[in-house]
KETORKOL-880110 format. One line per 4 residues: number of its first residue (from 1); their letters; for each residue x, y, z of C-alpha. Coordinates in Angstrom, 1 decimal. Last residue first. Layout:
BEGIN
NUM = a = X:Y:Z; ...
***
This chain:
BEGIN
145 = xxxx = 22.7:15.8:1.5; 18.9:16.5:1.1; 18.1:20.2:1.8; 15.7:21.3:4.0
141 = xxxx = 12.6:20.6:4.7; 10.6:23.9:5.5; 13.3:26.1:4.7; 13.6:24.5:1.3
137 = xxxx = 10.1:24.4:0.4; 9.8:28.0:1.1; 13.2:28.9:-0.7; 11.6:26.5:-3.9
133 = xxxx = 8.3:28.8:-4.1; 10.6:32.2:-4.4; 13.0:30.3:-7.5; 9.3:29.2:-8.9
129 = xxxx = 8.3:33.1:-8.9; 5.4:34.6:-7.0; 2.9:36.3:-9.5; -0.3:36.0:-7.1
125 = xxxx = -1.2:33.4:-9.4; 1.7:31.4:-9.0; 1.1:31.9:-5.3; -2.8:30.5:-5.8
121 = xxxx = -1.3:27.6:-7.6; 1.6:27.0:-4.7; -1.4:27.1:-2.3; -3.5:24.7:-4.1
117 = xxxx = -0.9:22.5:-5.1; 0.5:22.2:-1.3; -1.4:19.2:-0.1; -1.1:19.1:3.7
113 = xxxx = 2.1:18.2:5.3; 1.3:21.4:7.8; 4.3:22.9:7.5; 4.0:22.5:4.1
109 = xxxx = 0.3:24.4:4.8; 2.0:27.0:6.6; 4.5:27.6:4.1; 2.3:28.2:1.1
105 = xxxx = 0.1:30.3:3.0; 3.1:32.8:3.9; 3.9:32.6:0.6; 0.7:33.6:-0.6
101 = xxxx = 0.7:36.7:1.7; 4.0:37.8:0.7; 3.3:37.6:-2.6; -0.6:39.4:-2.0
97 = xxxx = 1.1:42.3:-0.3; 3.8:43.0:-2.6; 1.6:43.2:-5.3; 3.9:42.5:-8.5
93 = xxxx = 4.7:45.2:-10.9; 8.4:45.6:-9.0; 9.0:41.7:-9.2; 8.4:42.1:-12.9
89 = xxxx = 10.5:44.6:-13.1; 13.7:42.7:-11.0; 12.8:39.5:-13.7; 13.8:41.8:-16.8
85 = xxxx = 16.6:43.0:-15.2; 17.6:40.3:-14.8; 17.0:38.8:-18.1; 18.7:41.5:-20.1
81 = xxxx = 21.9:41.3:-17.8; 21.7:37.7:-19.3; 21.7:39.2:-22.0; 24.3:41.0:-22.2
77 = xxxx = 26.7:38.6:-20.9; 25.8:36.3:-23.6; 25.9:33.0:-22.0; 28.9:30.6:-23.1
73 = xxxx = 27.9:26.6:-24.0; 31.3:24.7:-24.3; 31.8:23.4:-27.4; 31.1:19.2:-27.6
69 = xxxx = 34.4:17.5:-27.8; 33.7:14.5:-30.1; 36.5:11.5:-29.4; 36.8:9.6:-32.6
65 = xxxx = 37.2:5.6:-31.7; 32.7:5.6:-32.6; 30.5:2.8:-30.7; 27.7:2.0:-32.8
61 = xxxx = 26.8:-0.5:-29.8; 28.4:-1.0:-26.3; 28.5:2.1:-25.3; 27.8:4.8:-28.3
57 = xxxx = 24.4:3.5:-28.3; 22.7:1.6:-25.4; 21.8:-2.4:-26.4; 20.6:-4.1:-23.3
53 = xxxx = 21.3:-7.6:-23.1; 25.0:-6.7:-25.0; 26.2:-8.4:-22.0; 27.9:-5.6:-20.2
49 = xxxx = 24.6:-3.6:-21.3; 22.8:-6.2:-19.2; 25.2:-6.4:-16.2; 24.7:-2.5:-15.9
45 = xxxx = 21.4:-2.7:-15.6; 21.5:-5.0:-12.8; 24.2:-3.1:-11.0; 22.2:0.1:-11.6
41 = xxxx = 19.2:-2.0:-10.0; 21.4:-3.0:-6.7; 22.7:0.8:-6.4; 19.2:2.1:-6.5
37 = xxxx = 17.7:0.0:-4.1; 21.2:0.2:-1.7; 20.3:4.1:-1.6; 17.1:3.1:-1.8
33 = xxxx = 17.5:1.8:1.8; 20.1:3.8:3.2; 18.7:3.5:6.8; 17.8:7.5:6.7
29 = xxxx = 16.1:8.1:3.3; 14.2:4.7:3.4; 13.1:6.2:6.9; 12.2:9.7:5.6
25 = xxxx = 10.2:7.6:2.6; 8.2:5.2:5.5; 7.4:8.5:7.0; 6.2:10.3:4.0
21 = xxxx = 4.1:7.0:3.4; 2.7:7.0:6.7; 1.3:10.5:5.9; 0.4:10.0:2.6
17 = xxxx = -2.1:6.8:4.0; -1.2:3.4:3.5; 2.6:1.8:3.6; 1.3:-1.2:2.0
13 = xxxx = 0.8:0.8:-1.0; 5.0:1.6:-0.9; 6.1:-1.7:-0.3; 3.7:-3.2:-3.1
9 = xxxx = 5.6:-0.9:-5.2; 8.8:-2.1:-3.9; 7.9:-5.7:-4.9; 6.8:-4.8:-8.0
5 = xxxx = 10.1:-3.1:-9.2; 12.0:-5.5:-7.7; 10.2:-8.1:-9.5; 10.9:-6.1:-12.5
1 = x = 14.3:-6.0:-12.2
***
């Protein structure tokens, strides 16, 4: 496992700048590369719980015949009424112009593949939510399927 390990992080720094990096990620993405990655090391680590190698409890060690039913977690209606509304007036106290002008920002420079931090910072700043930062991210790249 670790060789694997190693070996795919010499992959990666052999790759060389961010930008040929991003590529060499979209192609792993596309071929089904650490798809097969990930499926090999879950076989691996699944091997060594099989054989008591790797000791997980409640699977293959301190393992219980009494089947616990966790309760179901329920949201107080009420609250969570609370919490939107609480959200809507902070969105009212915000300046309008500076969001929208941050997020503008923010999604030219992911356009751009440039370092985002700073614009996401100066957007958190500006008061723009994580929920607003994620629909600029998303219509920028999409969503992975």
């Amino acid at each position: 496992m670790e060789k694997k390990i190693n070996g795919f992080l010499d992959e990666i720094n052999d790759l060389g700048d961010g930008a040929s990096f991003l590529k060499g990620m979209h192609a792993g993405m596309e071929n089904g590369y650490f798809d097969k990655l990930i499926e090999q090391m879950n076989w691996e680590r699944q091997e060594r719980i099989d054989s008591d190698e790797k000791i997980v409890v409640g699977i293959n060690k301190y393992v219980t015949d009494k089947e616990v039913i966790p309760k179901a977690f329920k949201i107080n209606p009420d609250l969570a009424r609370a919490k939107i509304e609480e959200v809507k007036t902070y969105k009212r106290g915000r300046d309008r112009q500076k969001v929208e002008q941050t997020l503008n920002k923010l999604r030219k420079v992911t356009e751009s593949n440039e370092n985002t931090m700073p614009a996401a910072i100066e957007a958190a700043e500006a008061g723009v939510t994580i929920e607003e930062m994620h629909k600029v991210f998303q219509e920028v790249y999409g969503t992975f399927e």
